[in-house]
C-alpha positions as CSV (number, residue, x, y, z in Angstrom):
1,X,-30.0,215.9,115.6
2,X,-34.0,216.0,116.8
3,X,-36.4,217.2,114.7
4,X,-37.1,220.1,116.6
5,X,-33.6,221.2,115.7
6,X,-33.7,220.3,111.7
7,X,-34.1,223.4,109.6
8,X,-35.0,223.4,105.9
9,X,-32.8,225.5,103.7
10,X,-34.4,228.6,101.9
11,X,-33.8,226.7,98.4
12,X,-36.2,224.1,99.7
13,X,-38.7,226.5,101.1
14,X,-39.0,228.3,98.0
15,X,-39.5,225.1,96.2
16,X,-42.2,223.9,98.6
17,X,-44.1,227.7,98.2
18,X,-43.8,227.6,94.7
19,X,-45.2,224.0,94.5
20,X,-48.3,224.9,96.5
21,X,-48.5,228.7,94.8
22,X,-48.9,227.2,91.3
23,X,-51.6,225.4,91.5
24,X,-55.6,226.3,92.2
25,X,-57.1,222.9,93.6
26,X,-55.1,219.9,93.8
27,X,-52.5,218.8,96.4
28,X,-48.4,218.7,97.4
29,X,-46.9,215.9,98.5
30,X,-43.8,215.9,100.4
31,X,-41.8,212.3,100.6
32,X,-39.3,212.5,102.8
33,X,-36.4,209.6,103.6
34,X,-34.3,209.4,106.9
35,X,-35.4,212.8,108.0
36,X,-34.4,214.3,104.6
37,X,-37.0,215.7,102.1
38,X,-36.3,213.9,99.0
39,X,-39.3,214.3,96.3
40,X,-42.0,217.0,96.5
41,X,-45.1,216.1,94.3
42,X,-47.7,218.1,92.9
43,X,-51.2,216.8,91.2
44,X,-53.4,219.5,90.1
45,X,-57.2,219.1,89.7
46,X,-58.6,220.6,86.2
47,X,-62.2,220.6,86.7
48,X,-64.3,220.8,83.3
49,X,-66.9,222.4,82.4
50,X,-68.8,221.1,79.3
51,X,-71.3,223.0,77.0
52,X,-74.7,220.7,77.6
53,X,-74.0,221.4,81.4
54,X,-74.5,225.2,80.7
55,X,-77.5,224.8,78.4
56,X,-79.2,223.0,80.5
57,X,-80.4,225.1,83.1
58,X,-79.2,223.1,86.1
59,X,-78.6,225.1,89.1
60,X,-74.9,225.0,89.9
61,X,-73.7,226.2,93.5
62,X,-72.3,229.9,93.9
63,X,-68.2,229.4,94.7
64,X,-66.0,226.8,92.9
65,X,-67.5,223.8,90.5
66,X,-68.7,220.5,93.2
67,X,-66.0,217.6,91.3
68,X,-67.5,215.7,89.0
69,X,-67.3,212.3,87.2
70,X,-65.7,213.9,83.9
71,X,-62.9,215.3,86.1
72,X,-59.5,215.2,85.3
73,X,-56.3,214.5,87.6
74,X,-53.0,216.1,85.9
75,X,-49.9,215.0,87.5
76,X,-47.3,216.9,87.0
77,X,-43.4,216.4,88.5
């Protein structure tokens, strides 16, 4: 069977959505073994905002946070 031809089941579409759906910034991984998806991966970004950085006056962009060294990566499976 080509690729072309493949079709992913609606169980495994749902699982992809809901994978990408839960999460605000991070990224889905999809691992996939002789033409079969086998794992999909989330790791979600938390970004952190601290107090001094809002006393401070410093000018922060308008939209989301810019990452910053006191980030976080939360991996979750």
């Amino acid at each position: 069977m080509t690729p072309s031809t493949k079709h992913l089941s609606p169980t495994l579409l749902s699982r992809i959505a809901e994978a990408i759906n839960s999460i605000r910034y991070g990224a889905v991984h999809i691992t996939i073994h002789d033409s079969q998806v086998v794992q999909i991966e989330q790791t979600e970004k938390i970004r952190v905002c601290h107090e001094a950085d809002r006393t401070t006056g410093g000018s922060q962009p308008s939209g989301p946070s810019r990452p910053k060294e006191d980030q976080w990566n939360v991996g979750s499976e």
